[in-house]
N, C-alpha and C positions, 0 to 999 in steps of 0.2 A: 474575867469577862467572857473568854473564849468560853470555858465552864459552863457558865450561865446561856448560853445560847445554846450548845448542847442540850441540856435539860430541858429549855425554854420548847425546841424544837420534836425534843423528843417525846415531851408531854402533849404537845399539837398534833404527833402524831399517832399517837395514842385516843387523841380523841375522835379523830378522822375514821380509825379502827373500829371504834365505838360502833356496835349496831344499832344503838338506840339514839343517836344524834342525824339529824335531819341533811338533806344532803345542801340545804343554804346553809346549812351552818359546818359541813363538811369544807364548802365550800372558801368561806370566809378563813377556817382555821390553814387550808392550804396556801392564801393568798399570803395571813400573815408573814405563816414560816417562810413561806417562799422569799418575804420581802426583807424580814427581819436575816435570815441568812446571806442574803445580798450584801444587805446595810452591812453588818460585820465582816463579810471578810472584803469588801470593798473601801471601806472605814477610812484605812490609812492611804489608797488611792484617790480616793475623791478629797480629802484633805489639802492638796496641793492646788485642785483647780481651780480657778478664777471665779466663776459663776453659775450656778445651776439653774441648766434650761429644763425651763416647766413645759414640757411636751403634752399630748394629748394623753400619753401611752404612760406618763408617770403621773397625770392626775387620776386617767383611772386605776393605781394601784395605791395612790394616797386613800382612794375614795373606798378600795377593797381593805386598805388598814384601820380606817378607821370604822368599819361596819365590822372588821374581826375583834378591835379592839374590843368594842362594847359589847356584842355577843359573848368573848372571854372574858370581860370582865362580870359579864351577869353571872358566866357558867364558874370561874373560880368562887365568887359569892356564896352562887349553891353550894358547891364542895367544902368551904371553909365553915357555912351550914350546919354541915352535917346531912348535906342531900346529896351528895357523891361520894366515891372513894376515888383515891389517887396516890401513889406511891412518894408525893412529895410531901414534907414536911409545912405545915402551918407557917409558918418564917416565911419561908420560899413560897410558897403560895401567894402570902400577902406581898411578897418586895413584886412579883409576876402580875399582880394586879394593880399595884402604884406604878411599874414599870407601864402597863398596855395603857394605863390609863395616861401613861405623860405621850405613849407614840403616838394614841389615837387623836389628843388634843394637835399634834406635831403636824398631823394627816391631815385633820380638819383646818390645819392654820397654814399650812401647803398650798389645800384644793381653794381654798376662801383667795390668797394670795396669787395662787395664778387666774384664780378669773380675774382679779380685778388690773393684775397688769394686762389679760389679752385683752380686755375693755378698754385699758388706756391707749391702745395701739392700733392704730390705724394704716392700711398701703394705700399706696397712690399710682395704679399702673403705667404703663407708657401713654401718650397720647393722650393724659388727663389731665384734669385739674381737679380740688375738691374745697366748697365753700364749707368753714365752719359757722354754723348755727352756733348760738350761745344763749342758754337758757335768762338769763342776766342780762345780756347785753345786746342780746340779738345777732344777727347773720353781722359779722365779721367782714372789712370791705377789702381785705386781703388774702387773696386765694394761694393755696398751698400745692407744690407741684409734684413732681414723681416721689416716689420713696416713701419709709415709713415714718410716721409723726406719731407725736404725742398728741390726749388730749385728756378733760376731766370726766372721769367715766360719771355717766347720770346726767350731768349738767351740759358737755359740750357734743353735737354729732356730728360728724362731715357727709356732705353732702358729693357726691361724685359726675362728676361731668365730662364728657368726653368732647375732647377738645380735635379732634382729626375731624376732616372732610369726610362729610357723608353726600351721599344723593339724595333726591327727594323728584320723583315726577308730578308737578300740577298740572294738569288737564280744566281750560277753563272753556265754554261759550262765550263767545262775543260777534261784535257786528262790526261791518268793515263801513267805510267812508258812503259808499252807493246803497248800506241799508241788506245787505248781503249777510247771510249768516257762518260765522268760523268758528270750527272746531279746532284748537290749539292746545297742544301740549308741551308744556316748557320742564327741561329738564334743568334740577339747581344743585350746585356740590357746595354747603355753607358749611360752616365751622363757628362756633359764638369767639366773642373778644377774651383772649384771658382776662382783662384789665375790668370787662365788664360783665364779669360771672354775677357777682353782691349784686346788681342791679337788675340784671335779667334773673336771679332766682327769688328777690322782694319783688319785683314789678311783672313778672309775666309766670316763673313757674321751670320746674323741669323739664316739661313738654314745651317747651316755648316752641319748638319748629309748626308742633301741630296747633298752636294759636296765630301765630304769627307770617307764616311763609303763607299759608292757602291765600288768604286776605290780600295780603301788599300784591302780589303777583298777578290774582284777577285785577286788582286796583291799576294796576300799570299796565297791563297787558291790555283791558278796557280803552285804557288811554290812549296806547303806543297805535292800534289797530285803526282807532277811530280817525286816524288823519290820512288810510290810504284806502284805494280799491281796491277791488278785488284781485284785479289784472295784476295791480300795483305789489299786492303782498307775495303775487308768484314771482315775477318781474323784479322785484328787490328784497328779497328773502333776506337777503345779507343784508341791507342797510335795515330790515325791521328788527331783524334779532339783536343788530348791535346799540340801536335806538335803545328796544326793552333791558338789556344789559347793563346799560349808563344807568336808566330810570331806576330801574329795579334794584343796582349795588347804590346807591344814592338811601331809597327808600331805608330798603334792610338796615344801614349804618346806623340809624336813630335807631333801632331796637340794640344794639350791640350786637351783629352780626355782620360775618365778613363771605359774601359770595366769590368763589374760588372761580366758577363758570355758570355762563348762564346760557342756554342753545336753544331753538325749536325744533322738536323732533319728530314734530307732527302739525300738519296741517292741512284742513280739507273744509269744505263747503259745503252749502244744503245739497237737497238730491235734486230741489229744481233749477239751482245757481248749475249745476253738474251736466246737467241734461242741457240745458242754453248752451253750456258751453262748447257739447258737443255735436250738437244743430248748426254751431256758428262753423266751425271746424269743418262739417260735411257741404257746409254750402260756402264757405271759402275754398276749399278743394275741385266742387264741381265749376264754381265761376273760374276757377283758375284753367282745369280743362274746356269750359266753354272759348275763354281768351287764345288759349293756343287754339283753337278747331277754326276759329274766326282769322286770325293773324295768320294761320297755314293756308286758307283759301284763301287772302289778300294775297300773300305770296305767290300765289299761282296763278291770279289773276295778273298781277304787273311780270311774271315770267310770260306770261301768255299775250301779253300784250305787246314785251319788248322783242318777242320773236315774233308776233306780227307786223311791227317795224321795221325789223332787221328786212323782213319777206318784200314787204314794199319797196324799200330802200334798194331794193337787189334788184327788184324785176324796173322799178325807176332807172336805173344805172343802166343797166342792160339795152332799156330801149334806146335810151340816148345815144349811146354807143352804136347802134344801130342803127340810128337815122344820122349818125356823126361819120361811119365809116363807112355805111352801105356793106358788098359781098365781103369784103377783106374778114368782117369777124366773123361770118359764116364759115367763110376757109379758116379760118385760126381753131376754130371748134372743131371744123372735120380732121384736121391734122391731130388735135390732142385727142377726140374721140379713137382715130386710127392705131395713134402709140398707144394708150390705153390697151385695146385689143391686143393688139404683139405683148405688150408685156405679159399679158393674163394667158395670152395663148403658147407662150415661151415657156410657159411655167409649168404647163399641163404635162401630163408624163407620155400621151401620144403626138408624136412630131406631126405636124400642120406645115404644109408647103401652102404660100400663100402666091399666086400668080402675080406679075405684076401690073401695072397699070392703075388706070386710075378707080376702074371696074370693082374692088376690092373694096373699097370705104364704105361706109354705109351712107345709104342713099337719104341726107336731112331734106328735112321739108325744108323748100324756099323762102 
């Protein structure tokens, strides 16, 4: 056998040499020996192993044996003819052309046999699910998870779905309770039901997000808005968003959908709700400093009045005292007026000798 590939090899290489053969058909002749010299001294190593994997890299060298096959089997034809020469005997020619003719059937029954297993085989990545279609029986109501499966190449397909949280922004128009126009945009992170893949891909489609999520969420969001003001939606932000939350995970669930989070990330009002609002804003501000300008002149009005009191009440007291003790308060005041003096003039940094007598006090009017 060893013999025979020798020869086999050598004779391919001889035709490779050949100036008058084409360089696809050089080409073919290199692929064979190349492979056929593999196959052989390889022979008794691959004989032990369990299973031969049909790669991409060995269907195309099946595909290069079986295109040299048939090209050598035309070309030993010609030669055995009598349309070529070639240094092998008629025998050996023929067993070289029964031989190409069983590797290239070999080739062909290879490349046939790994398509139709990588047909049968299907992956399933992380984070997926995949509904099979059946040509016979229809979409199948049990979904199939990570990993690779089988299926009937021709008759059965999977269909692939991805089962992780995604986002999705809907931006809707709506009207608030007073007739006020909102702009709203709701962000949503949904995932479909594993359990209800078969029925969201008969009843709605692949794209089920983009038939489904725009629609419910104007639909609720419509609804959720219409029961507040406008004041009301800045004023309770939180209790609107958790309102549309409840409504919106409630809705979604009849389509087999399960919303992870639902928030408002955006919300604003026409440009003339805007301008009111900030009219109302300038003219609460100036009545608010009107109120202080008014409340600070009242203040100063009852200051002014209770030190007008105090003045009255003083110079009342005084006189009474005065028609009550006659001179005695006159002299009570000239004495404190006199100490008065001494202490201020005590103080002074040039010394003051004061005479004494009574000549020294200041002369009060009677």
């Amino acid at each position: 056998m060893q013999l025979h590939c020798t020869k086999w090899c050598c004779f391919l290489n001889g035709i490779v040499k050949n100036q008058c053969c084409s360089a696809i058909f050089k080409r073919c002749c290199l692929g064979l020996c190349h492979w056929v010299t593999q196959w052989f001294q390889g022979g008794k190593r691959r004989s032990g192993e369990e299973e031969l994997d049909i790669s991409s890299n060995q269907r195309r060298r099946c595909c290069e044996l079986c295109a040299g096959a048939v090209v050598l089997r035309f070309h030993v034809l010609y030669v055995v003819s009598g349309g070529g020469h070639t240094h092998l005997s008629k025998t050996e020619i023929a067993v070289m052309a029964k031989l190409f003719e069983s590797i290239g059937k070999l080739g062909l029954a290879l490349a046939i046999g790994g398509g139709i297993v990588n047909s049968a085989l299907f992956n399933v990545d992380a984070g997926h699910q995949a509904v099979i279609f059946d040509r016979f029986r229809g979409v199948q109501d049990t979904a199939v998870g990570e990993g690779t499966h089988f299926l009937i190449p021709w008759v059965q397909k999977p269909i692939i779905f991805d089962c992780r949280s995604r986002p999705r922004n809907v931006p809707v128009i709506t009207g608030s309770k007073d007739l006020q126009n909102v702009n709203i945009t709701l962000r949503i992170l949904f995932r479909p039901m594993n359990s209800q893949l078969a029925r969201i891909y008969t009843s709605i489609g692949e794209d089920y997000d983009e038939r489904v999520l725009p629609s419910i969420t104007t639909e609720v969001l419509k609804s959720v808005v219409a029961r507040f003001d406008a004041g009301e939606l800045i004023t309770q932000r939180e209790l609107v968003s958790r309102q549309v939350s409840e409504d919106l995970t409630e809705r979604a669930s009849t389509f087999g959908l399960i919303l992870d989070d639902v928030s408002l990330t955006h919300l604003t009002f026409g440009k003339e709700f805007t301008e009111a609002v900030e009219m109302k804003q300038v003219a609460q501000q100036e009545a608010e400093r009107a109120r202080f300008v008014v409340e600070k002149a009242e203040q100063q009005k009852q200051a002014a009045i209770i030190s007008a009191e105090g003045d009255s009440q003083a110079a009342l007291l005084i006189a009474n005292s005065l028609m009550d003790a006659g001179d005695g308060l006159v002299e009570l005041r000239k004495l404190e007026a006199a100490e008065d003096i001494a202490f201020q003039l005590s103080r002074s940094r040039n010394i003051t000798y004061l005479p004494s007598g009574q000549g020294t006090l200041l002369q009060l009017p009677q």
